[in-house]
DOTORGU-418036 format. One record per residue: x, y, z of N, C-alpha, C in turn; residue in one letter; residue number from 1. Coordinates in nm, 3 decimals, padded with zeros to 5 digits. Layout:
// DOTORGU-418036
[[X,Y,Z],[X,Y,Z],[X,Y,Z],"a",NUM],
...
This chain:
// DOTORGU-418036
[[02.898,00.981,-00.253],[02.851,01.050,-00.370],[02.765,01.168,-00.326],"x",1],
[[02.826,01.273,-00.383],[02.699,01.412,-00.370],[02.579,01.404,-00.386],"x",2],
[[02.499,01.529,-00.342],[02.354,01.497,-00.380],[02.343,01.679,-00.463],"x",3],
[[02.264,01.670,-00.566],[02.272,01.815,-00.602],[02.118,01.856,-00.585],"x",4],
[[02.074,01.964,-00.514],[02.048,02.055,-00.459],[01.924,02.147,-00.577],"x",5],
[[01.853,02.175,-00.653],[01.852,02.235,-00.731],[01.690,02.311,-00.754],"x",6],
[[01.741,02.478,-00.674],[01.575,02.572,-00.672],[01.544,02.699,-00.775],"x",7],
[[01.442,02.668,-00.796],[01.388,02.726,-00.921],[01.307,02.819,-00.855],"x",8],
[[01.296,02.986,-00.914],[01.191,03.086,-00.836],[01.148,03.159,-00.990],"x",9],
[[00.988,03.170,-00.908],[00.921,03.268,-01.034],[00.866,03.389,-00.937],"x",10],
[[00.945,03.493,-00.927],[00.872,03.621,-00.849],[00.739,03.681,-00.863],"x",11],
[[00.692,03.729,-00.777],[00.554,03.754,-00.793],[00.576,03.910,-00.908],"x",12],
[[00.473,03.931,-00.985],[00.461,04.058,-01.078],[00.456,04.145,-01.016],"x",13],
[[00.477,04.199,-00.911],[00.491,04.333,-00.828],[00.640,04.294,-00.742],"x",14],
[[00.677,04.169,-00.773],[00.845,04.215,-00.704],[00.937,04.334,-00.752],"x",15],
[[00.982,04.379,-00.672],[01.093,04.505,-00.766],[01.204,04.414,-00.821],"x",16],
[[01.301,04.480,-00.883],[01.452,04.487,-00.919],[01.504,04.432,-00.793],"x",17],
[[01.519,04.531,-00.730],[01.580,04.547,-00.597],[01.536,04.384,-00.527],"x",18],
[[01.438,04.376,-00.496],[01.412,04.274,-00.416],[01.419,04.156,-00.483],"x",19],
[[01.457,04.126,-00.564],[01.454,04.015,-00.641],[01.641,03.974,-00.656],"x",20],
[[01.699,04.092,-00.676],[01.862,04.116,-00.646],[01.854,04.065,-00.480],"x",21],
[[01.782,04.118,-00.408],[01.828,04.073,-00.271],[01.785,03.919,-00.268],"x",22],
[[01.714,03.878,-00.275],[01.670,03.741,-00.266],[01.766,03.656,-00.318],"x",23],
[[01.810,03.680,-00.459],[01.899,03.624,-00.485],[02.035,03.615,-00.461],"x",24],
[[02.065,03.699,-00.391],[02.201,03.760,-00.351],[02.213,03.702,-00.149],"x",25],
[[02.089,03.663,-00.124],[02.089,03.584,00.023],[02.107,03.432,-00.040],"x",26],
[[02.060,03.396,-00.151],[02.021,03.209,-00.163],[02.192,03.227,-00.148],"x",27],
[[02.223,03.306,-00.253],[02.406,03.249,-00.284],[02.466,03.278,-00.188],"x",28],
[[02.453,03.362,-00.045],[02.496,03.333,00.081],[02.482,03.247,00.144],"x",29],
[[02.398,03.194,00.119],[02.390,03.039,00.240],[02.481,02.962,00.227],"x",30],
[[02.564,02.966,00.102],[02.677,02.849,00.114],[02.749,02.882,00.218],"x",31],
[[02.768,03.015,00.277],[02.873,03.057,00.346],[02.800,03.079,00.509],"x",32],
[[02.664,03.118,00.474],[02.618,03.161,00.653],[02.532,02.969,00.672],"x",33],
[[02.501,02.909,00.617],[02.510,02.751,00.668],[02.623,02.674,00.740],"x",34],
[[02.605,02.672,00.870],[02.720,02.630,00.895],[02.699,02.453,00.965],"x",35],
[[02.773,02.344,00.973],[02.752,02.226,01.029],[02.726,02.260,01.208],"x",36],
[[02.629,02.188,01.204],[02.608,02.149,01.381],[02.752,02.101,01.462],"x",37],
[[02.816,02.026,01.428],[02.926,02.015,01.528],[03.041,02.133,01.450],"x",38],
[[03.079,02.090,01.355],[03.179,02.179,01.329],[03.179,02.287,01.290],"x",39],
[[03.098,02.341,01.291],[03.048,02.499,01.298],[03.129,02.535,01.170],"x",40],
[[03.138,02.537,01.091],[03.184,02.540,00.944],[03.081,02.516,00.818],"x",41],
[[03.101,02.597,00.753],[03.037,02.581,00.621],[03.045,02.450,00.560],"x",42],
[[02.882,02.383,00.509],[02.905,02.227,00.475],[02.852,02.234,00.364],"x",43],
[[02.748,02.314,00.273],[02.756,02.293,00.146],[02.864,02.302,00.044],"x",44],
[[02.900,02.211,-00.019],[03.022,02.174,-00.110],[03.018,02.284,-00.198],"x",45],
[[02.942,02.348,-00.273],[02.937,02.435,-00.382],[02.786,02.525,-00.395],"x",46],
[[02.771,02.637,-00.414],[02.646,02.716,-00.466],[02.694,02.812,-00.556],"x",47],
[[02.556,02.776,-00.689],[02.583,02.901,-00.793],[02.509,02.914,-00.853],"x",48],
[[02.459,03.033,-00.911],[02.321,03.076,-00.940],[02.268,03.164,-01.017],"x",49],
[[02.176,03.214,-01.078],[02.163,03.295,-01.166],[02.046,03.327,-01.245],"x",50],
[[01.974,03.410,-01.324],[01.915,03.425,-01.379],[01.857,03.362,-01.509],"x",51],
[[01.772,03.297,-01.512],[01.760,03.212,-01.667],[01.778,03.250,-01.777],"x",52],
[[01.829,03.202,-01.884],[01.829,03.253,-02.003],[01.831,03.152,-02.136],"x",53],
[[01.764,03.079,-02.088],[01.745,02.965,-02.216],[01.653,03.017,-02.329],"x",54],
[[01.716,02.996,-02.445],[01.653,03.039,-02.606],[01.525,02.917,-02.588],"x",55],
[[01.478,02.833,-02.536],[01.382,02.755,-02.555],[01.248,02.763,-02.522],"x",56],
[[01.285,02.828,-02.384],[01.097,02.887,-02.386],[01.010,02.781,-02.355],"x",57],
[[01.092,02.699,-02.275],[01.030,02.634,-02.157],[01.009,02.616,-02.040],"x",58],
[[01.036,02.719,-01.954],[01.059,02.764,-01.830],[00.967,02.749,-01.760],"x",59],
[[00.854,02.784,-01.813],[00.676,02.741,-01.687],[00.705,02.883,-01.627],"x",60],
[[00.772,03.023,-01.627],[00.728,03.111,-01.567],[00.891,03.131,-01.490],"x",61],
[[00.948,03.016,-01.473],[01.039,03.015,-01.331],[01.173,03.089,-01.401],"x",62],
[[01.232,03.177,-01.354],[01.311,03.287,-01.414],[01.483,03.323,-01.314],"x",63],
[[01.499,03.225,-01.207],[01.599,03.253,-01.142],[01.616,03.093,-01.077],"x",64],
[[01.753,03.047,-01.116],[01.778,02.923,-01.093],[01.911,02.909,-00.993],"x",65],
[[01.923,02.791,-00.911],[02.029,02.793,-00.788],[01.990,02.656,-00.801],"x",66],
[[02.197,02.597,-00.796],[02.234,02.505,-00.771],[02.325,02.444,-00.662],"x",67],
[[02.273,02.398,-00.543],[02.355,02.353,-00.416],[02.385,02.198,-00.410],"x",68],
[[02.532,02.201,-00.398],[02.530,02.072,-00.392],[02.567,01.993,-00.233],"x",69],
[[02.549,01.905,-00.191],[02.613,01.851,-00.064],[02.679,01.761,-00.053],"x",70],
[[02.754,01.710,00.028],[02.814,01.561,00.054],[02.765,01.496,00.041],"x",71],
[[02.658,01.475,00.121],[02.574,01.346,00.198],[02.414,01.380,00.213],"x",72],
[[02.331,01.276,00.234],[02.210,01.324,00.274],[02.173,01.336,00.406],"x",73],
[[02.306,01.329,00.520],[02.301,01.409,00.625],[02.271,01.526,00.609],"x",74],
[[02.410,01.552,00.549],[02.406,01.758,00.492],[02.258,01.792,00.430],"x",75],
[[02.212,01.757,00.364],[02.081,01.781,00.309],[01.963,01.739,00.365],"x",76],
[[02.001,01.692,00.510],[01.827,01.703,00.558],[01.889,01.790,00.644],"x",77],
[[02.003,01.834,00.711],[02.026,01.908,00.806],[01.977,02.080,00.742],"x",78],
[[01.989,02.090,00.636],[01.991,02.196,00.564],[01.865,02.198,00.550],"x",79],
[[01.793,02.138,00.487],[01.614,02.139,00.494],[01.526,02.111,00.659],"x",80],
[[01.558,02.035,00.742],[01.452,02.030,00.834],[01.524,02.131,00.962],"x",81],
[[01.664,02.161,00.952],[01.744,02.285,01.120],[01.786,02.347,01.102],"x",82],
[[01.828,02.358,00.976],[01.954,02.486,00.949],[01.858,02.625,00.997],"x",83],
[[01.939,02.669,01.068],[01.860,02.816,01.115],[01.892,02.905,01.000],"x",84],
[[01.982,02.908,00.961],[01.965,03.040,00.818],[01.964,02.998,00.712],"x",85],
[[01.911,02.885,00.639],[01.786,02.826,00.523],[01.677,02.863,00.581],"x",86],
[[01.621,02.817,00.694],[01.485,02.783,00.763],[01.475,02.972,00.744],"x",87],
[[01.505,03.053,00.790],[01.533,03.202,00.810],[01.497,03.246,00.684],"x",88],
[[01.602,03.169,00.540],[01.565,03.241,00.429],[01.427,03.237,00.361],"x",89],
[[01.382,03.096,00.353],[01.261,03.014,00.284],[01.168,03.109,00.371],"x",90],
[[01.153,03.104,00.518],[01.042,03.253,00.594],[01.041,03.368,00.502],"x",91],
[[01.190,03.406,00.510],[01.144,03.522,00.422],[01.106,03.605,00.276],"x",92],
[[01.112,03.509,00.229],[01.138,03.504,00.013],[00.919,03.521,00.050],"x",93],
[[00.832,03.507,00.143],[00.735,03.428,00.063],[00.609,03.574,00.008],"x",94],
[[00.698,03.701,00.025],[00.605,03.788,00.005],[00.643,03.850,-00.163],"x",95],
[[00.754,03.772,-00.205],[00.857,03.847,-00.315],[00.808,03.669,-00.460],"x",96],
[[00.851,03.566,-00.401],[00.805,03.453,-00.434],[00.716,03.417,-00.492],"x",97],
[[00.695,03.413,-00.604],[00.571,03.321,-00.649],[00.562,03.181,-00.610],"x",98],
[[00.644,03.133,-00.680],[00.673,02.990,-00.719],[00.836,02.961,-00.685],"x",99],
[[00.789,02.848,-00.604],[01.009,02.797,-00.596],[00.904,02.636,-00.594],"x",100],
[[01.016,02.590,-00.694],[01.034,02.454,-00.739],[01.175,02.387,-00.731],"x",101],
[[01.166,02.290,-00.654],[01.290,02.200,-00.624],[01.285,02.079,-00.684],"x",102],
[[01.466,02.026,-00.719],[01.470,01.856,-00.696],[01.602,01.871,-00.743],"x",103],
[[01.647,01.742,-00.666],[01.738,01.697,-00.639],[01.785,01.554,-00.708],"x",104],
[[01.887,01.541,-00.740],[01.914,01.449,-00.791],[02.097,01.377,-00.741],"x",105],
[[02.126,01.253,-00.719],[02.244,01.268,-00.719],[02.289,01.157,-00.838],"x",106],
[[02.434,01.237,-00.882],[02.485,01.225,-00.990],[02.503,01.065,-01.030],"x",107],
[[02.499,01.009,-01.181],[02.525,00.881,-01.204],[02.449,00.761,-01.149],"x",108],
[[02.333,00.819,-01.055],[02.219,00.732,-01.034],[02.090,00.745,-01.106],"x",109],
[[02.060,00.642,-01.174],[01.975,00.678,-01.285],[01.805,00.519,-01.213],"x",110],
């Protein structure tokens, strides 16, 4: 059973356009520049992402949402504690970044 993946960002009030497009435009690369330790291949199952837009107006601030999902919770600690280009991205978001909020959940386990 998958595990889904799921980061929430609130940019700081002096991020630009621009940098906020780039930030977001690297998370949704990682599906593709993450690659597995032995098989040197891309191992996240799916990433997709986007800008918030809920009529509800409960957001807490957080305004750009990304959903990764994985196989296993191999794939997902490999991706959080070695992956060199996660570890690479999370370094660099933290001057653009306010706030990133995560959690994960996997499906049909309640």
């Amino acid at each position: 059973m998958g595990i889904v993946h799921i980061v929430m960002f609130e940019f700081k009030e002096d991020a630009t356009a621009e940098e906020i497009a780039d930030v977001c435009s690297r998370m949704l690369m990682l599906k593709d520049q993450c690659l597995h330790p032995t098989a040197k291949t891309p191992y996240i199952k799916s990433g997709i992402g986007g800008k918030e837009n809920s009529p509800e107006g409960l957001t807490g601030g957080l305004t750009h949402i990304f959903v990764v999902e994985f196989e296993n919770e191999e794939d997902r600690k490999y991706y959080l504690e070695k992956d060199p280009a996660h570890l690479a991205f999370v370094k660099s978001i933290g001057g653009v970044v306010k706030k990133a909020q995560v959690v994960d959940f996997t499906p049909g386990v309640f």
